[in-house]
C-alpha positions as CSV (number, residue, x, y, z in Angstrom):
1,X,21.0,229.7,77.8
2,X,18.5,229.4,74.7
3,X,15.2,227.5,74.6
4,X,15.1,224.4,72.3
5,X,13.5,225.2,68.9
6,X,11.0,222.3,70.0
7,X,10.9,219.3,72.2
8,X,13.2,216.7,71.9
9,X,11.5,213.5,69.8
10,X,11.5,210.9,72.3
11,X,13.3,208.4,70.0
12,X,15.9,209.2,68.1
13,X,16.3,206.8,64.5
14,X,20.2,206.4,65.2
15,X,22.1,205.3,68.1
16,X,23.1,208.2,71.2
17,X,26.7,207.7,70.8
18,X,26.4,208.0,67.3
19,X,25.6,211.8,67.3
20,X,26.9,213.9,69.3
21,X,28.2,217.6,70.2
22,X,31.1,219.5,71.4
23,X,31.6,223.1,72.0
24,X,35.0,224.9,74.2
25,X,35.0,228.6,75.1
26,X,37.1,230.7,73.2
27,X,40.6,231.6,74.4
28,X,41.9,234.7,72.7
29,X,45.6,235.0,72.9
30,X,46.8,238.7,73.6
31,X,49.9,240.4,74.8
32,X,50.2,242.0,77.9
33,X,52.9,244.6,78.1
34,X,55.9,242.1,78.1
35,X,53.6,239.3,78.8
36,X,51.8,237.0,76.9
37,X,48.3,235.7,78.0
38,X,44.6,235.1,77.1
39,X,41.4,236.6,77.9
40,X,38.2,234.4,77.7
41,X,36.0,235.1,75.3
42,X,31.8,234.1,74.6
43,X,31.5,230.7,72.6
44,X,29.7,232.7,69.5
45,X,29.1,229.4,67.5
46,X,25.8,227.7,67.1
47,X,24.7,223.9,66.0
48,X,21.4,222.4,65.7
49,X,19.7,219.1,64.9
50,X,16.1,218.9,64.0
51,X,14.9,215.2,63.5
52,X,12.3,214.4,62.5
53,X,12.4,217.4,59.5
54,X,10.0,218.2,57.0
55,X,7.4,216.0,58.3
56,X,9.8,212.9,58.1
57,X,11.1,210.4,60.4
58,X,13.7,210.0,57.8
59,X,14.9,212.9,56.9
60,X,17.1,215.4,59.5
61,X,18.6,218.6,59.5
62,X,21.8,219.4,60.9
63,X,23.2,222.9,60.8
64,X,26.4,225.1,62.3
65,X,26.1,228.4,62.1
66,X,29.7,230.6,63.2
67,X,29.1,233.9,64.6
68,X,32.1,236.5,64.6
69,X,31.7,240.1,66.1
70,X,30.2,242.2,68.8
71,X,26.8,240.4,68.5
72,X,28.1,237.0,67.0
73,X,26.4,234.5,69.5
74,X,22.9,236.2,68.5
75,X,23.5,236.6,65.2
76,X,24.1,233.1,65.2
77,X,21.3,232.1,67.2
78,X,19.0,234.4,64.9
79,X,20.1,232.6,61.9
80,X,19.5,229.1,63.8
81,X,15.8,229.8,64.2
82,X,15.7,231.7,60.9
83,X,17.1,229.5,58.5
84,X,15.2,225.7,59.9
85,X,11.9,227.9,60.2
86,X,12.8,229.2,55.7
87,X,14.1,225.3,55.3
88,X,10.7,223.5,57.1
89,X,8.5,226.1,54.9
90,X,10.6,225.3,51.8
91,X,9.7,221.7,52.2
92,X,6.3,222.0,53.4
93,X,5.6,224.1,50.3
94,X,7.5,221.9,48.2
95,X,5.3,218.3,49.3
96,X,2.4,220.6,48.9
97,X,3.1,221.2,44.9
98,X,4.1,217.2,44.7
99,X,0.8,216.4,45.8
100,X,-0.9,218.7,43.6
């Protein structure tokens, strides 16, 4: 289990059934001597919605990031806090130079 990146907003600008996620579990087929059957395997993939982003109630952020190998799931939870804590800068920096 990971911690939100922040607390939920307490509205949301579009309707709950609107937006949603969905995530299985891998199943990795394999063969078994003469047999054929599937081992379980760690759900690597991560998703993320931050709304309001950049300081806007207008504006969101939606990202999936797809991890693949030993340390997939963390990789990919890495690059979820990573990559919406580069974007927010970004646009921080970037309003910043507008208003200048």
């Amino acid at each position: 289990a990971y911690a939100p990146l922040r607390p939920a907003a307490p509205a949301q600008p579009w309707p709950a059934a609107a937006v949603g996620a969905l995530t299985y579990h891998g199943i990795e087929p394999r063969a078994v001597g003469a047999a054929v059957g599937s081992v379980a395997k760690i759900n690597q993939d991560r998703g993320v919605v931050v709304q309001p982003f950049g300081g806007s109630p207008r504006r969101a952020l939606y990202g999936v990031f797809d991890g693949h190998g030993e340390h997939g799931e963390q990789v990919a939870e890495f690059c979820t806090r990573a990559v919406v804590a580069a974007l927010e800068r970004a646009v921080a920096a970037d309003a910043g130079a507008a208003a200048s």
